[in-house]
LUMNU-639995 format. One record per residue (C-alpha): residue in three letters; x, y, z. Coordinates in steps of 0.02 Angstrom, whole numbers, plus 50000, padded with zeros to 5 digits. Example, Ala and Ser with C-alpha at 12.3 -4.5 7.8 and 13.67 -1.06 7.14 Angstrom:
BEGIN
ALA506154977550390;SER506844994750357;
This chain:
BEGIN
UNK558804901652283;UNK558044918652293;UNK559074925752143;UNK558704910852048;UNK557054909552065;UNK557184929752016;UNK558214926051872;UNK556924912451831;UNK555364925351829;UNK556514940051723;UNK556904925551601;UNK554994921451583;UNK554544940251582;UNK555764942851444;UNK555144928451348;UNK553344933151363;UNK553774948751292;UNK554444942951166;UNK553204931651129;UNK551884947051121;UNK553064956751004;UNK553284940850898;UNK551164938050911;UNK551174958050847;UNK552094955450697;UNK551384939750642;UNK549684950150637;UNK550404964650523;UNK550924951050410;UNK549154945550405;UNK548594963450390;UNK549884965650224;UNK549184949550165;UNK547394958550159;UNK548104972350074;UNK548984961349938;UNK547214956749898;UNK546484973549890;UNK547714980049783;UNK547634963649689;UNK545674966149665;UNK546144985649618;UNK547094980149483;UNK546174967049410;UNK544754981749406;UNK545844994349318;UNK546274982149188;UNK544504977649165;UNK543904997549140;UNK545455004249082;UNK544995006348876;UNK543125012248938;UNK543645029648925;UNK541875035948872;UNK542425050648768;UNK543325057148890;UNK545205060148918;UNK546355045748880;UNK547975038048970;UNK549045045548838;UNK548255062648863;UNK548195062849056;UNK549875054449085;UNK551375066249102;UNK552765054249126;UNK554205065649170;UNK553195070449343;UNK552795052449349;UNK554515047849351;UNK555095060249482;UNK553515052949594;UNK554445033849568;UNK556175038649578;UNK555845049949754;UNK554795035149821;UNK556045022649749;UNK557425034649860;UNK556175032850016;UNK556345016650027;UNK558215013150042;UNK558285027150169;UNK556965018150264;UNK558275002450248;UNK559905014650305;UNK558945018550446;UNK558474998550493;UNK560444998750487;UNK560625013550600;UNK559585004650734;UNK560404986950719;UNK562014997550765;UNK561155003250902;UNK561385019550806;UNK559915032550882;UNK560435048950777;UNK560555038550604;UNK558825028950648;UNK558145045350661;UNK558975055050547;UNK558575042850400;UNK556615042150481;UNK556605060850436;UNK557265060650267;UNK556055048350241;UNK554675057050275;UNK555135071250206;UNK555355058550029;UNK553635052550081;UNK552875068650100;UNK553345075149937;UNK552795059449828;UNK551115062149913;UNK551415081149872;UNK551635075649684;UNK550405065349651;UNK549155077949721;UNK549755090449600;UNK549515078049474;UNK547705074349520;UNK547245094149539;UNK548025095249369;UNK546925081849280;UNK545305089549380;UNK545665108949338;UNK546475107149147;UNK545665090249069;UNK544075090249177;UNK544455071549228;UNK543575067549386;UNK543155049349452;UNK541395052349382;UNK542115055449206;UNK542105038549142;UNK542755018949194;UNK544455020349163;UNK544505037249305;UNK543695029949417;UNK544695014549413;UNK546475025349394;UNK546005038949539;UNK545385023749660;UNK546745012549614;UNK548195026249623;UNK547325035449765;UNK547045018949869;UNK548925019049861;UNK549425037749911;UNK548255036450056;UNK549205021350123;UNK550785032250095;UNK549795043650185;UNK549415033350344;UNK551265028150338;UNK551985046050361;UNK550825048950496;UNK551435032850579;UNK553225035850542;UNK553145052550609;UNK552245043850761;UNK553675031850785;UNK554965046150786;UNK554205055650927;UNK553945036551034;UNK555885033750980;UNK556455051351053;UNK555585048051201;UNK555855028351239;UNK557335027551132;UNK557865009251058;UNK556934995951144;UNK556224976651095;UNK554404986551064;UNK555324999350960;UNK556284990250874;UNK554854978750815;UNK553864994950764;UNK555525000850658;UNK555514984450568;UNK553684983050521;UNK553435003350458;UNK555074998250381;UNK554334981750298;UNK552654993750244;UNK553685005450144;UNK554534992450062;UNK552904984350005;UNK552195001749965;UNK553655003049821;UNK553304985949754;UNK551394990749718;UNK552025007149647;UNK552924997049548;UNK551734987049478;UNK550625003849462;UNK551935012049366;UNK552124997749254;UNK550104993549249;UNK549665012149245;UNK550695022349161;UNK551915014549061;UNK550705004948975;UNK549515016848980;UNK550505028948867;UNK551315014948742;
């Protein structure tokens, strides 16, 4: 009777946990819902302001696309690492979960390297600054809306690696795995949309 009614409480414990991490990621899919909209209004903004250039340096002056491309095809790289390493953790894999955490950060971390070098480049050689006219100050919030959330996500991937070393593969990390996981992949889709919005149209 005792056992059962032990067996009983572990079941409920296990559910309830459960539950929470369930609760958890039903919330970050509410907080990516907020951010579809920001980006959304972003967007709509750039597309707006994007021919005000007020004299000052156009798309096809600014845009380097070769450095561009490097920036989509590294972050574009990020993201299926981030997926090999989803794999790694569904085998119950700890060194490939971590191992393909690390490479992509390291991806991460040199996108956001890039597009910093792109943005000291504009300042220093074409004197384009968000107070030089509509279009900048739509393209640097826009674009840098979007590196700062790459940003946030290194810092919380790098985060996550320490908890996994430490905890190793449990329900709670697991669930953290899969949403940073599900972040980055919505991170390329904007980029996406800003390299097609942004810069390919902005240079044809």
């Amino acid at each position: 009777m005792a056992h059962t009614a032990a067996h009983s409480d572990h079941h409920h414990e296990h559910d309830h946990e459960h539950d929470h991490e369930s609760l958890k990621t039903f919330g970050f899919w509410i907080f990516l819902i907020t951010d579809v909209i920001l980006f959304g209004s972003l967007f709509a903004t750039y597309i707006v302001l994007h021919q005000n250039t007020n004299g000052g340096p156009t798309p096809e002056e600014l845009f380097k696309m070769p450095g561009i491309i490097a920036e989509t095809f590294i972050l574009l790289t990020s993201s299926f690492t981030s997926g090999l390493a989803v794999l790694g953790m569904h085998k119950g894999n700890m060194k490939q979960l971590i191992g393909w955490l690390i490479v992509t950060v390291l991806l991460g971390a040199s996108f956001v390297g890039l597009e910093l070098a792109e943005f000291i480049s504009m300042v220093n050689h074409e004197g384009a600054t968000i107070s030089t006219s509509a279009f900048l100050s739509a393209f640097f919030t826009l674009v840098g809306t979007h590196g700062l959330h790459v940003s946030v996500g290194l810092i919380w991937m790098i985060g996550l690696i320490l908890q996994l070393k430490r905890r190793g593969i449990t329900p709670v990390t697991k669930r953290k795995v899969a949403v940073i996981s599900l972040y980055w992949h919505f991170l390329d889709v904007v980029w996406i949309f800003v390299f097609t919005v942004v810069y390919l149209m902005g240079v044809m």
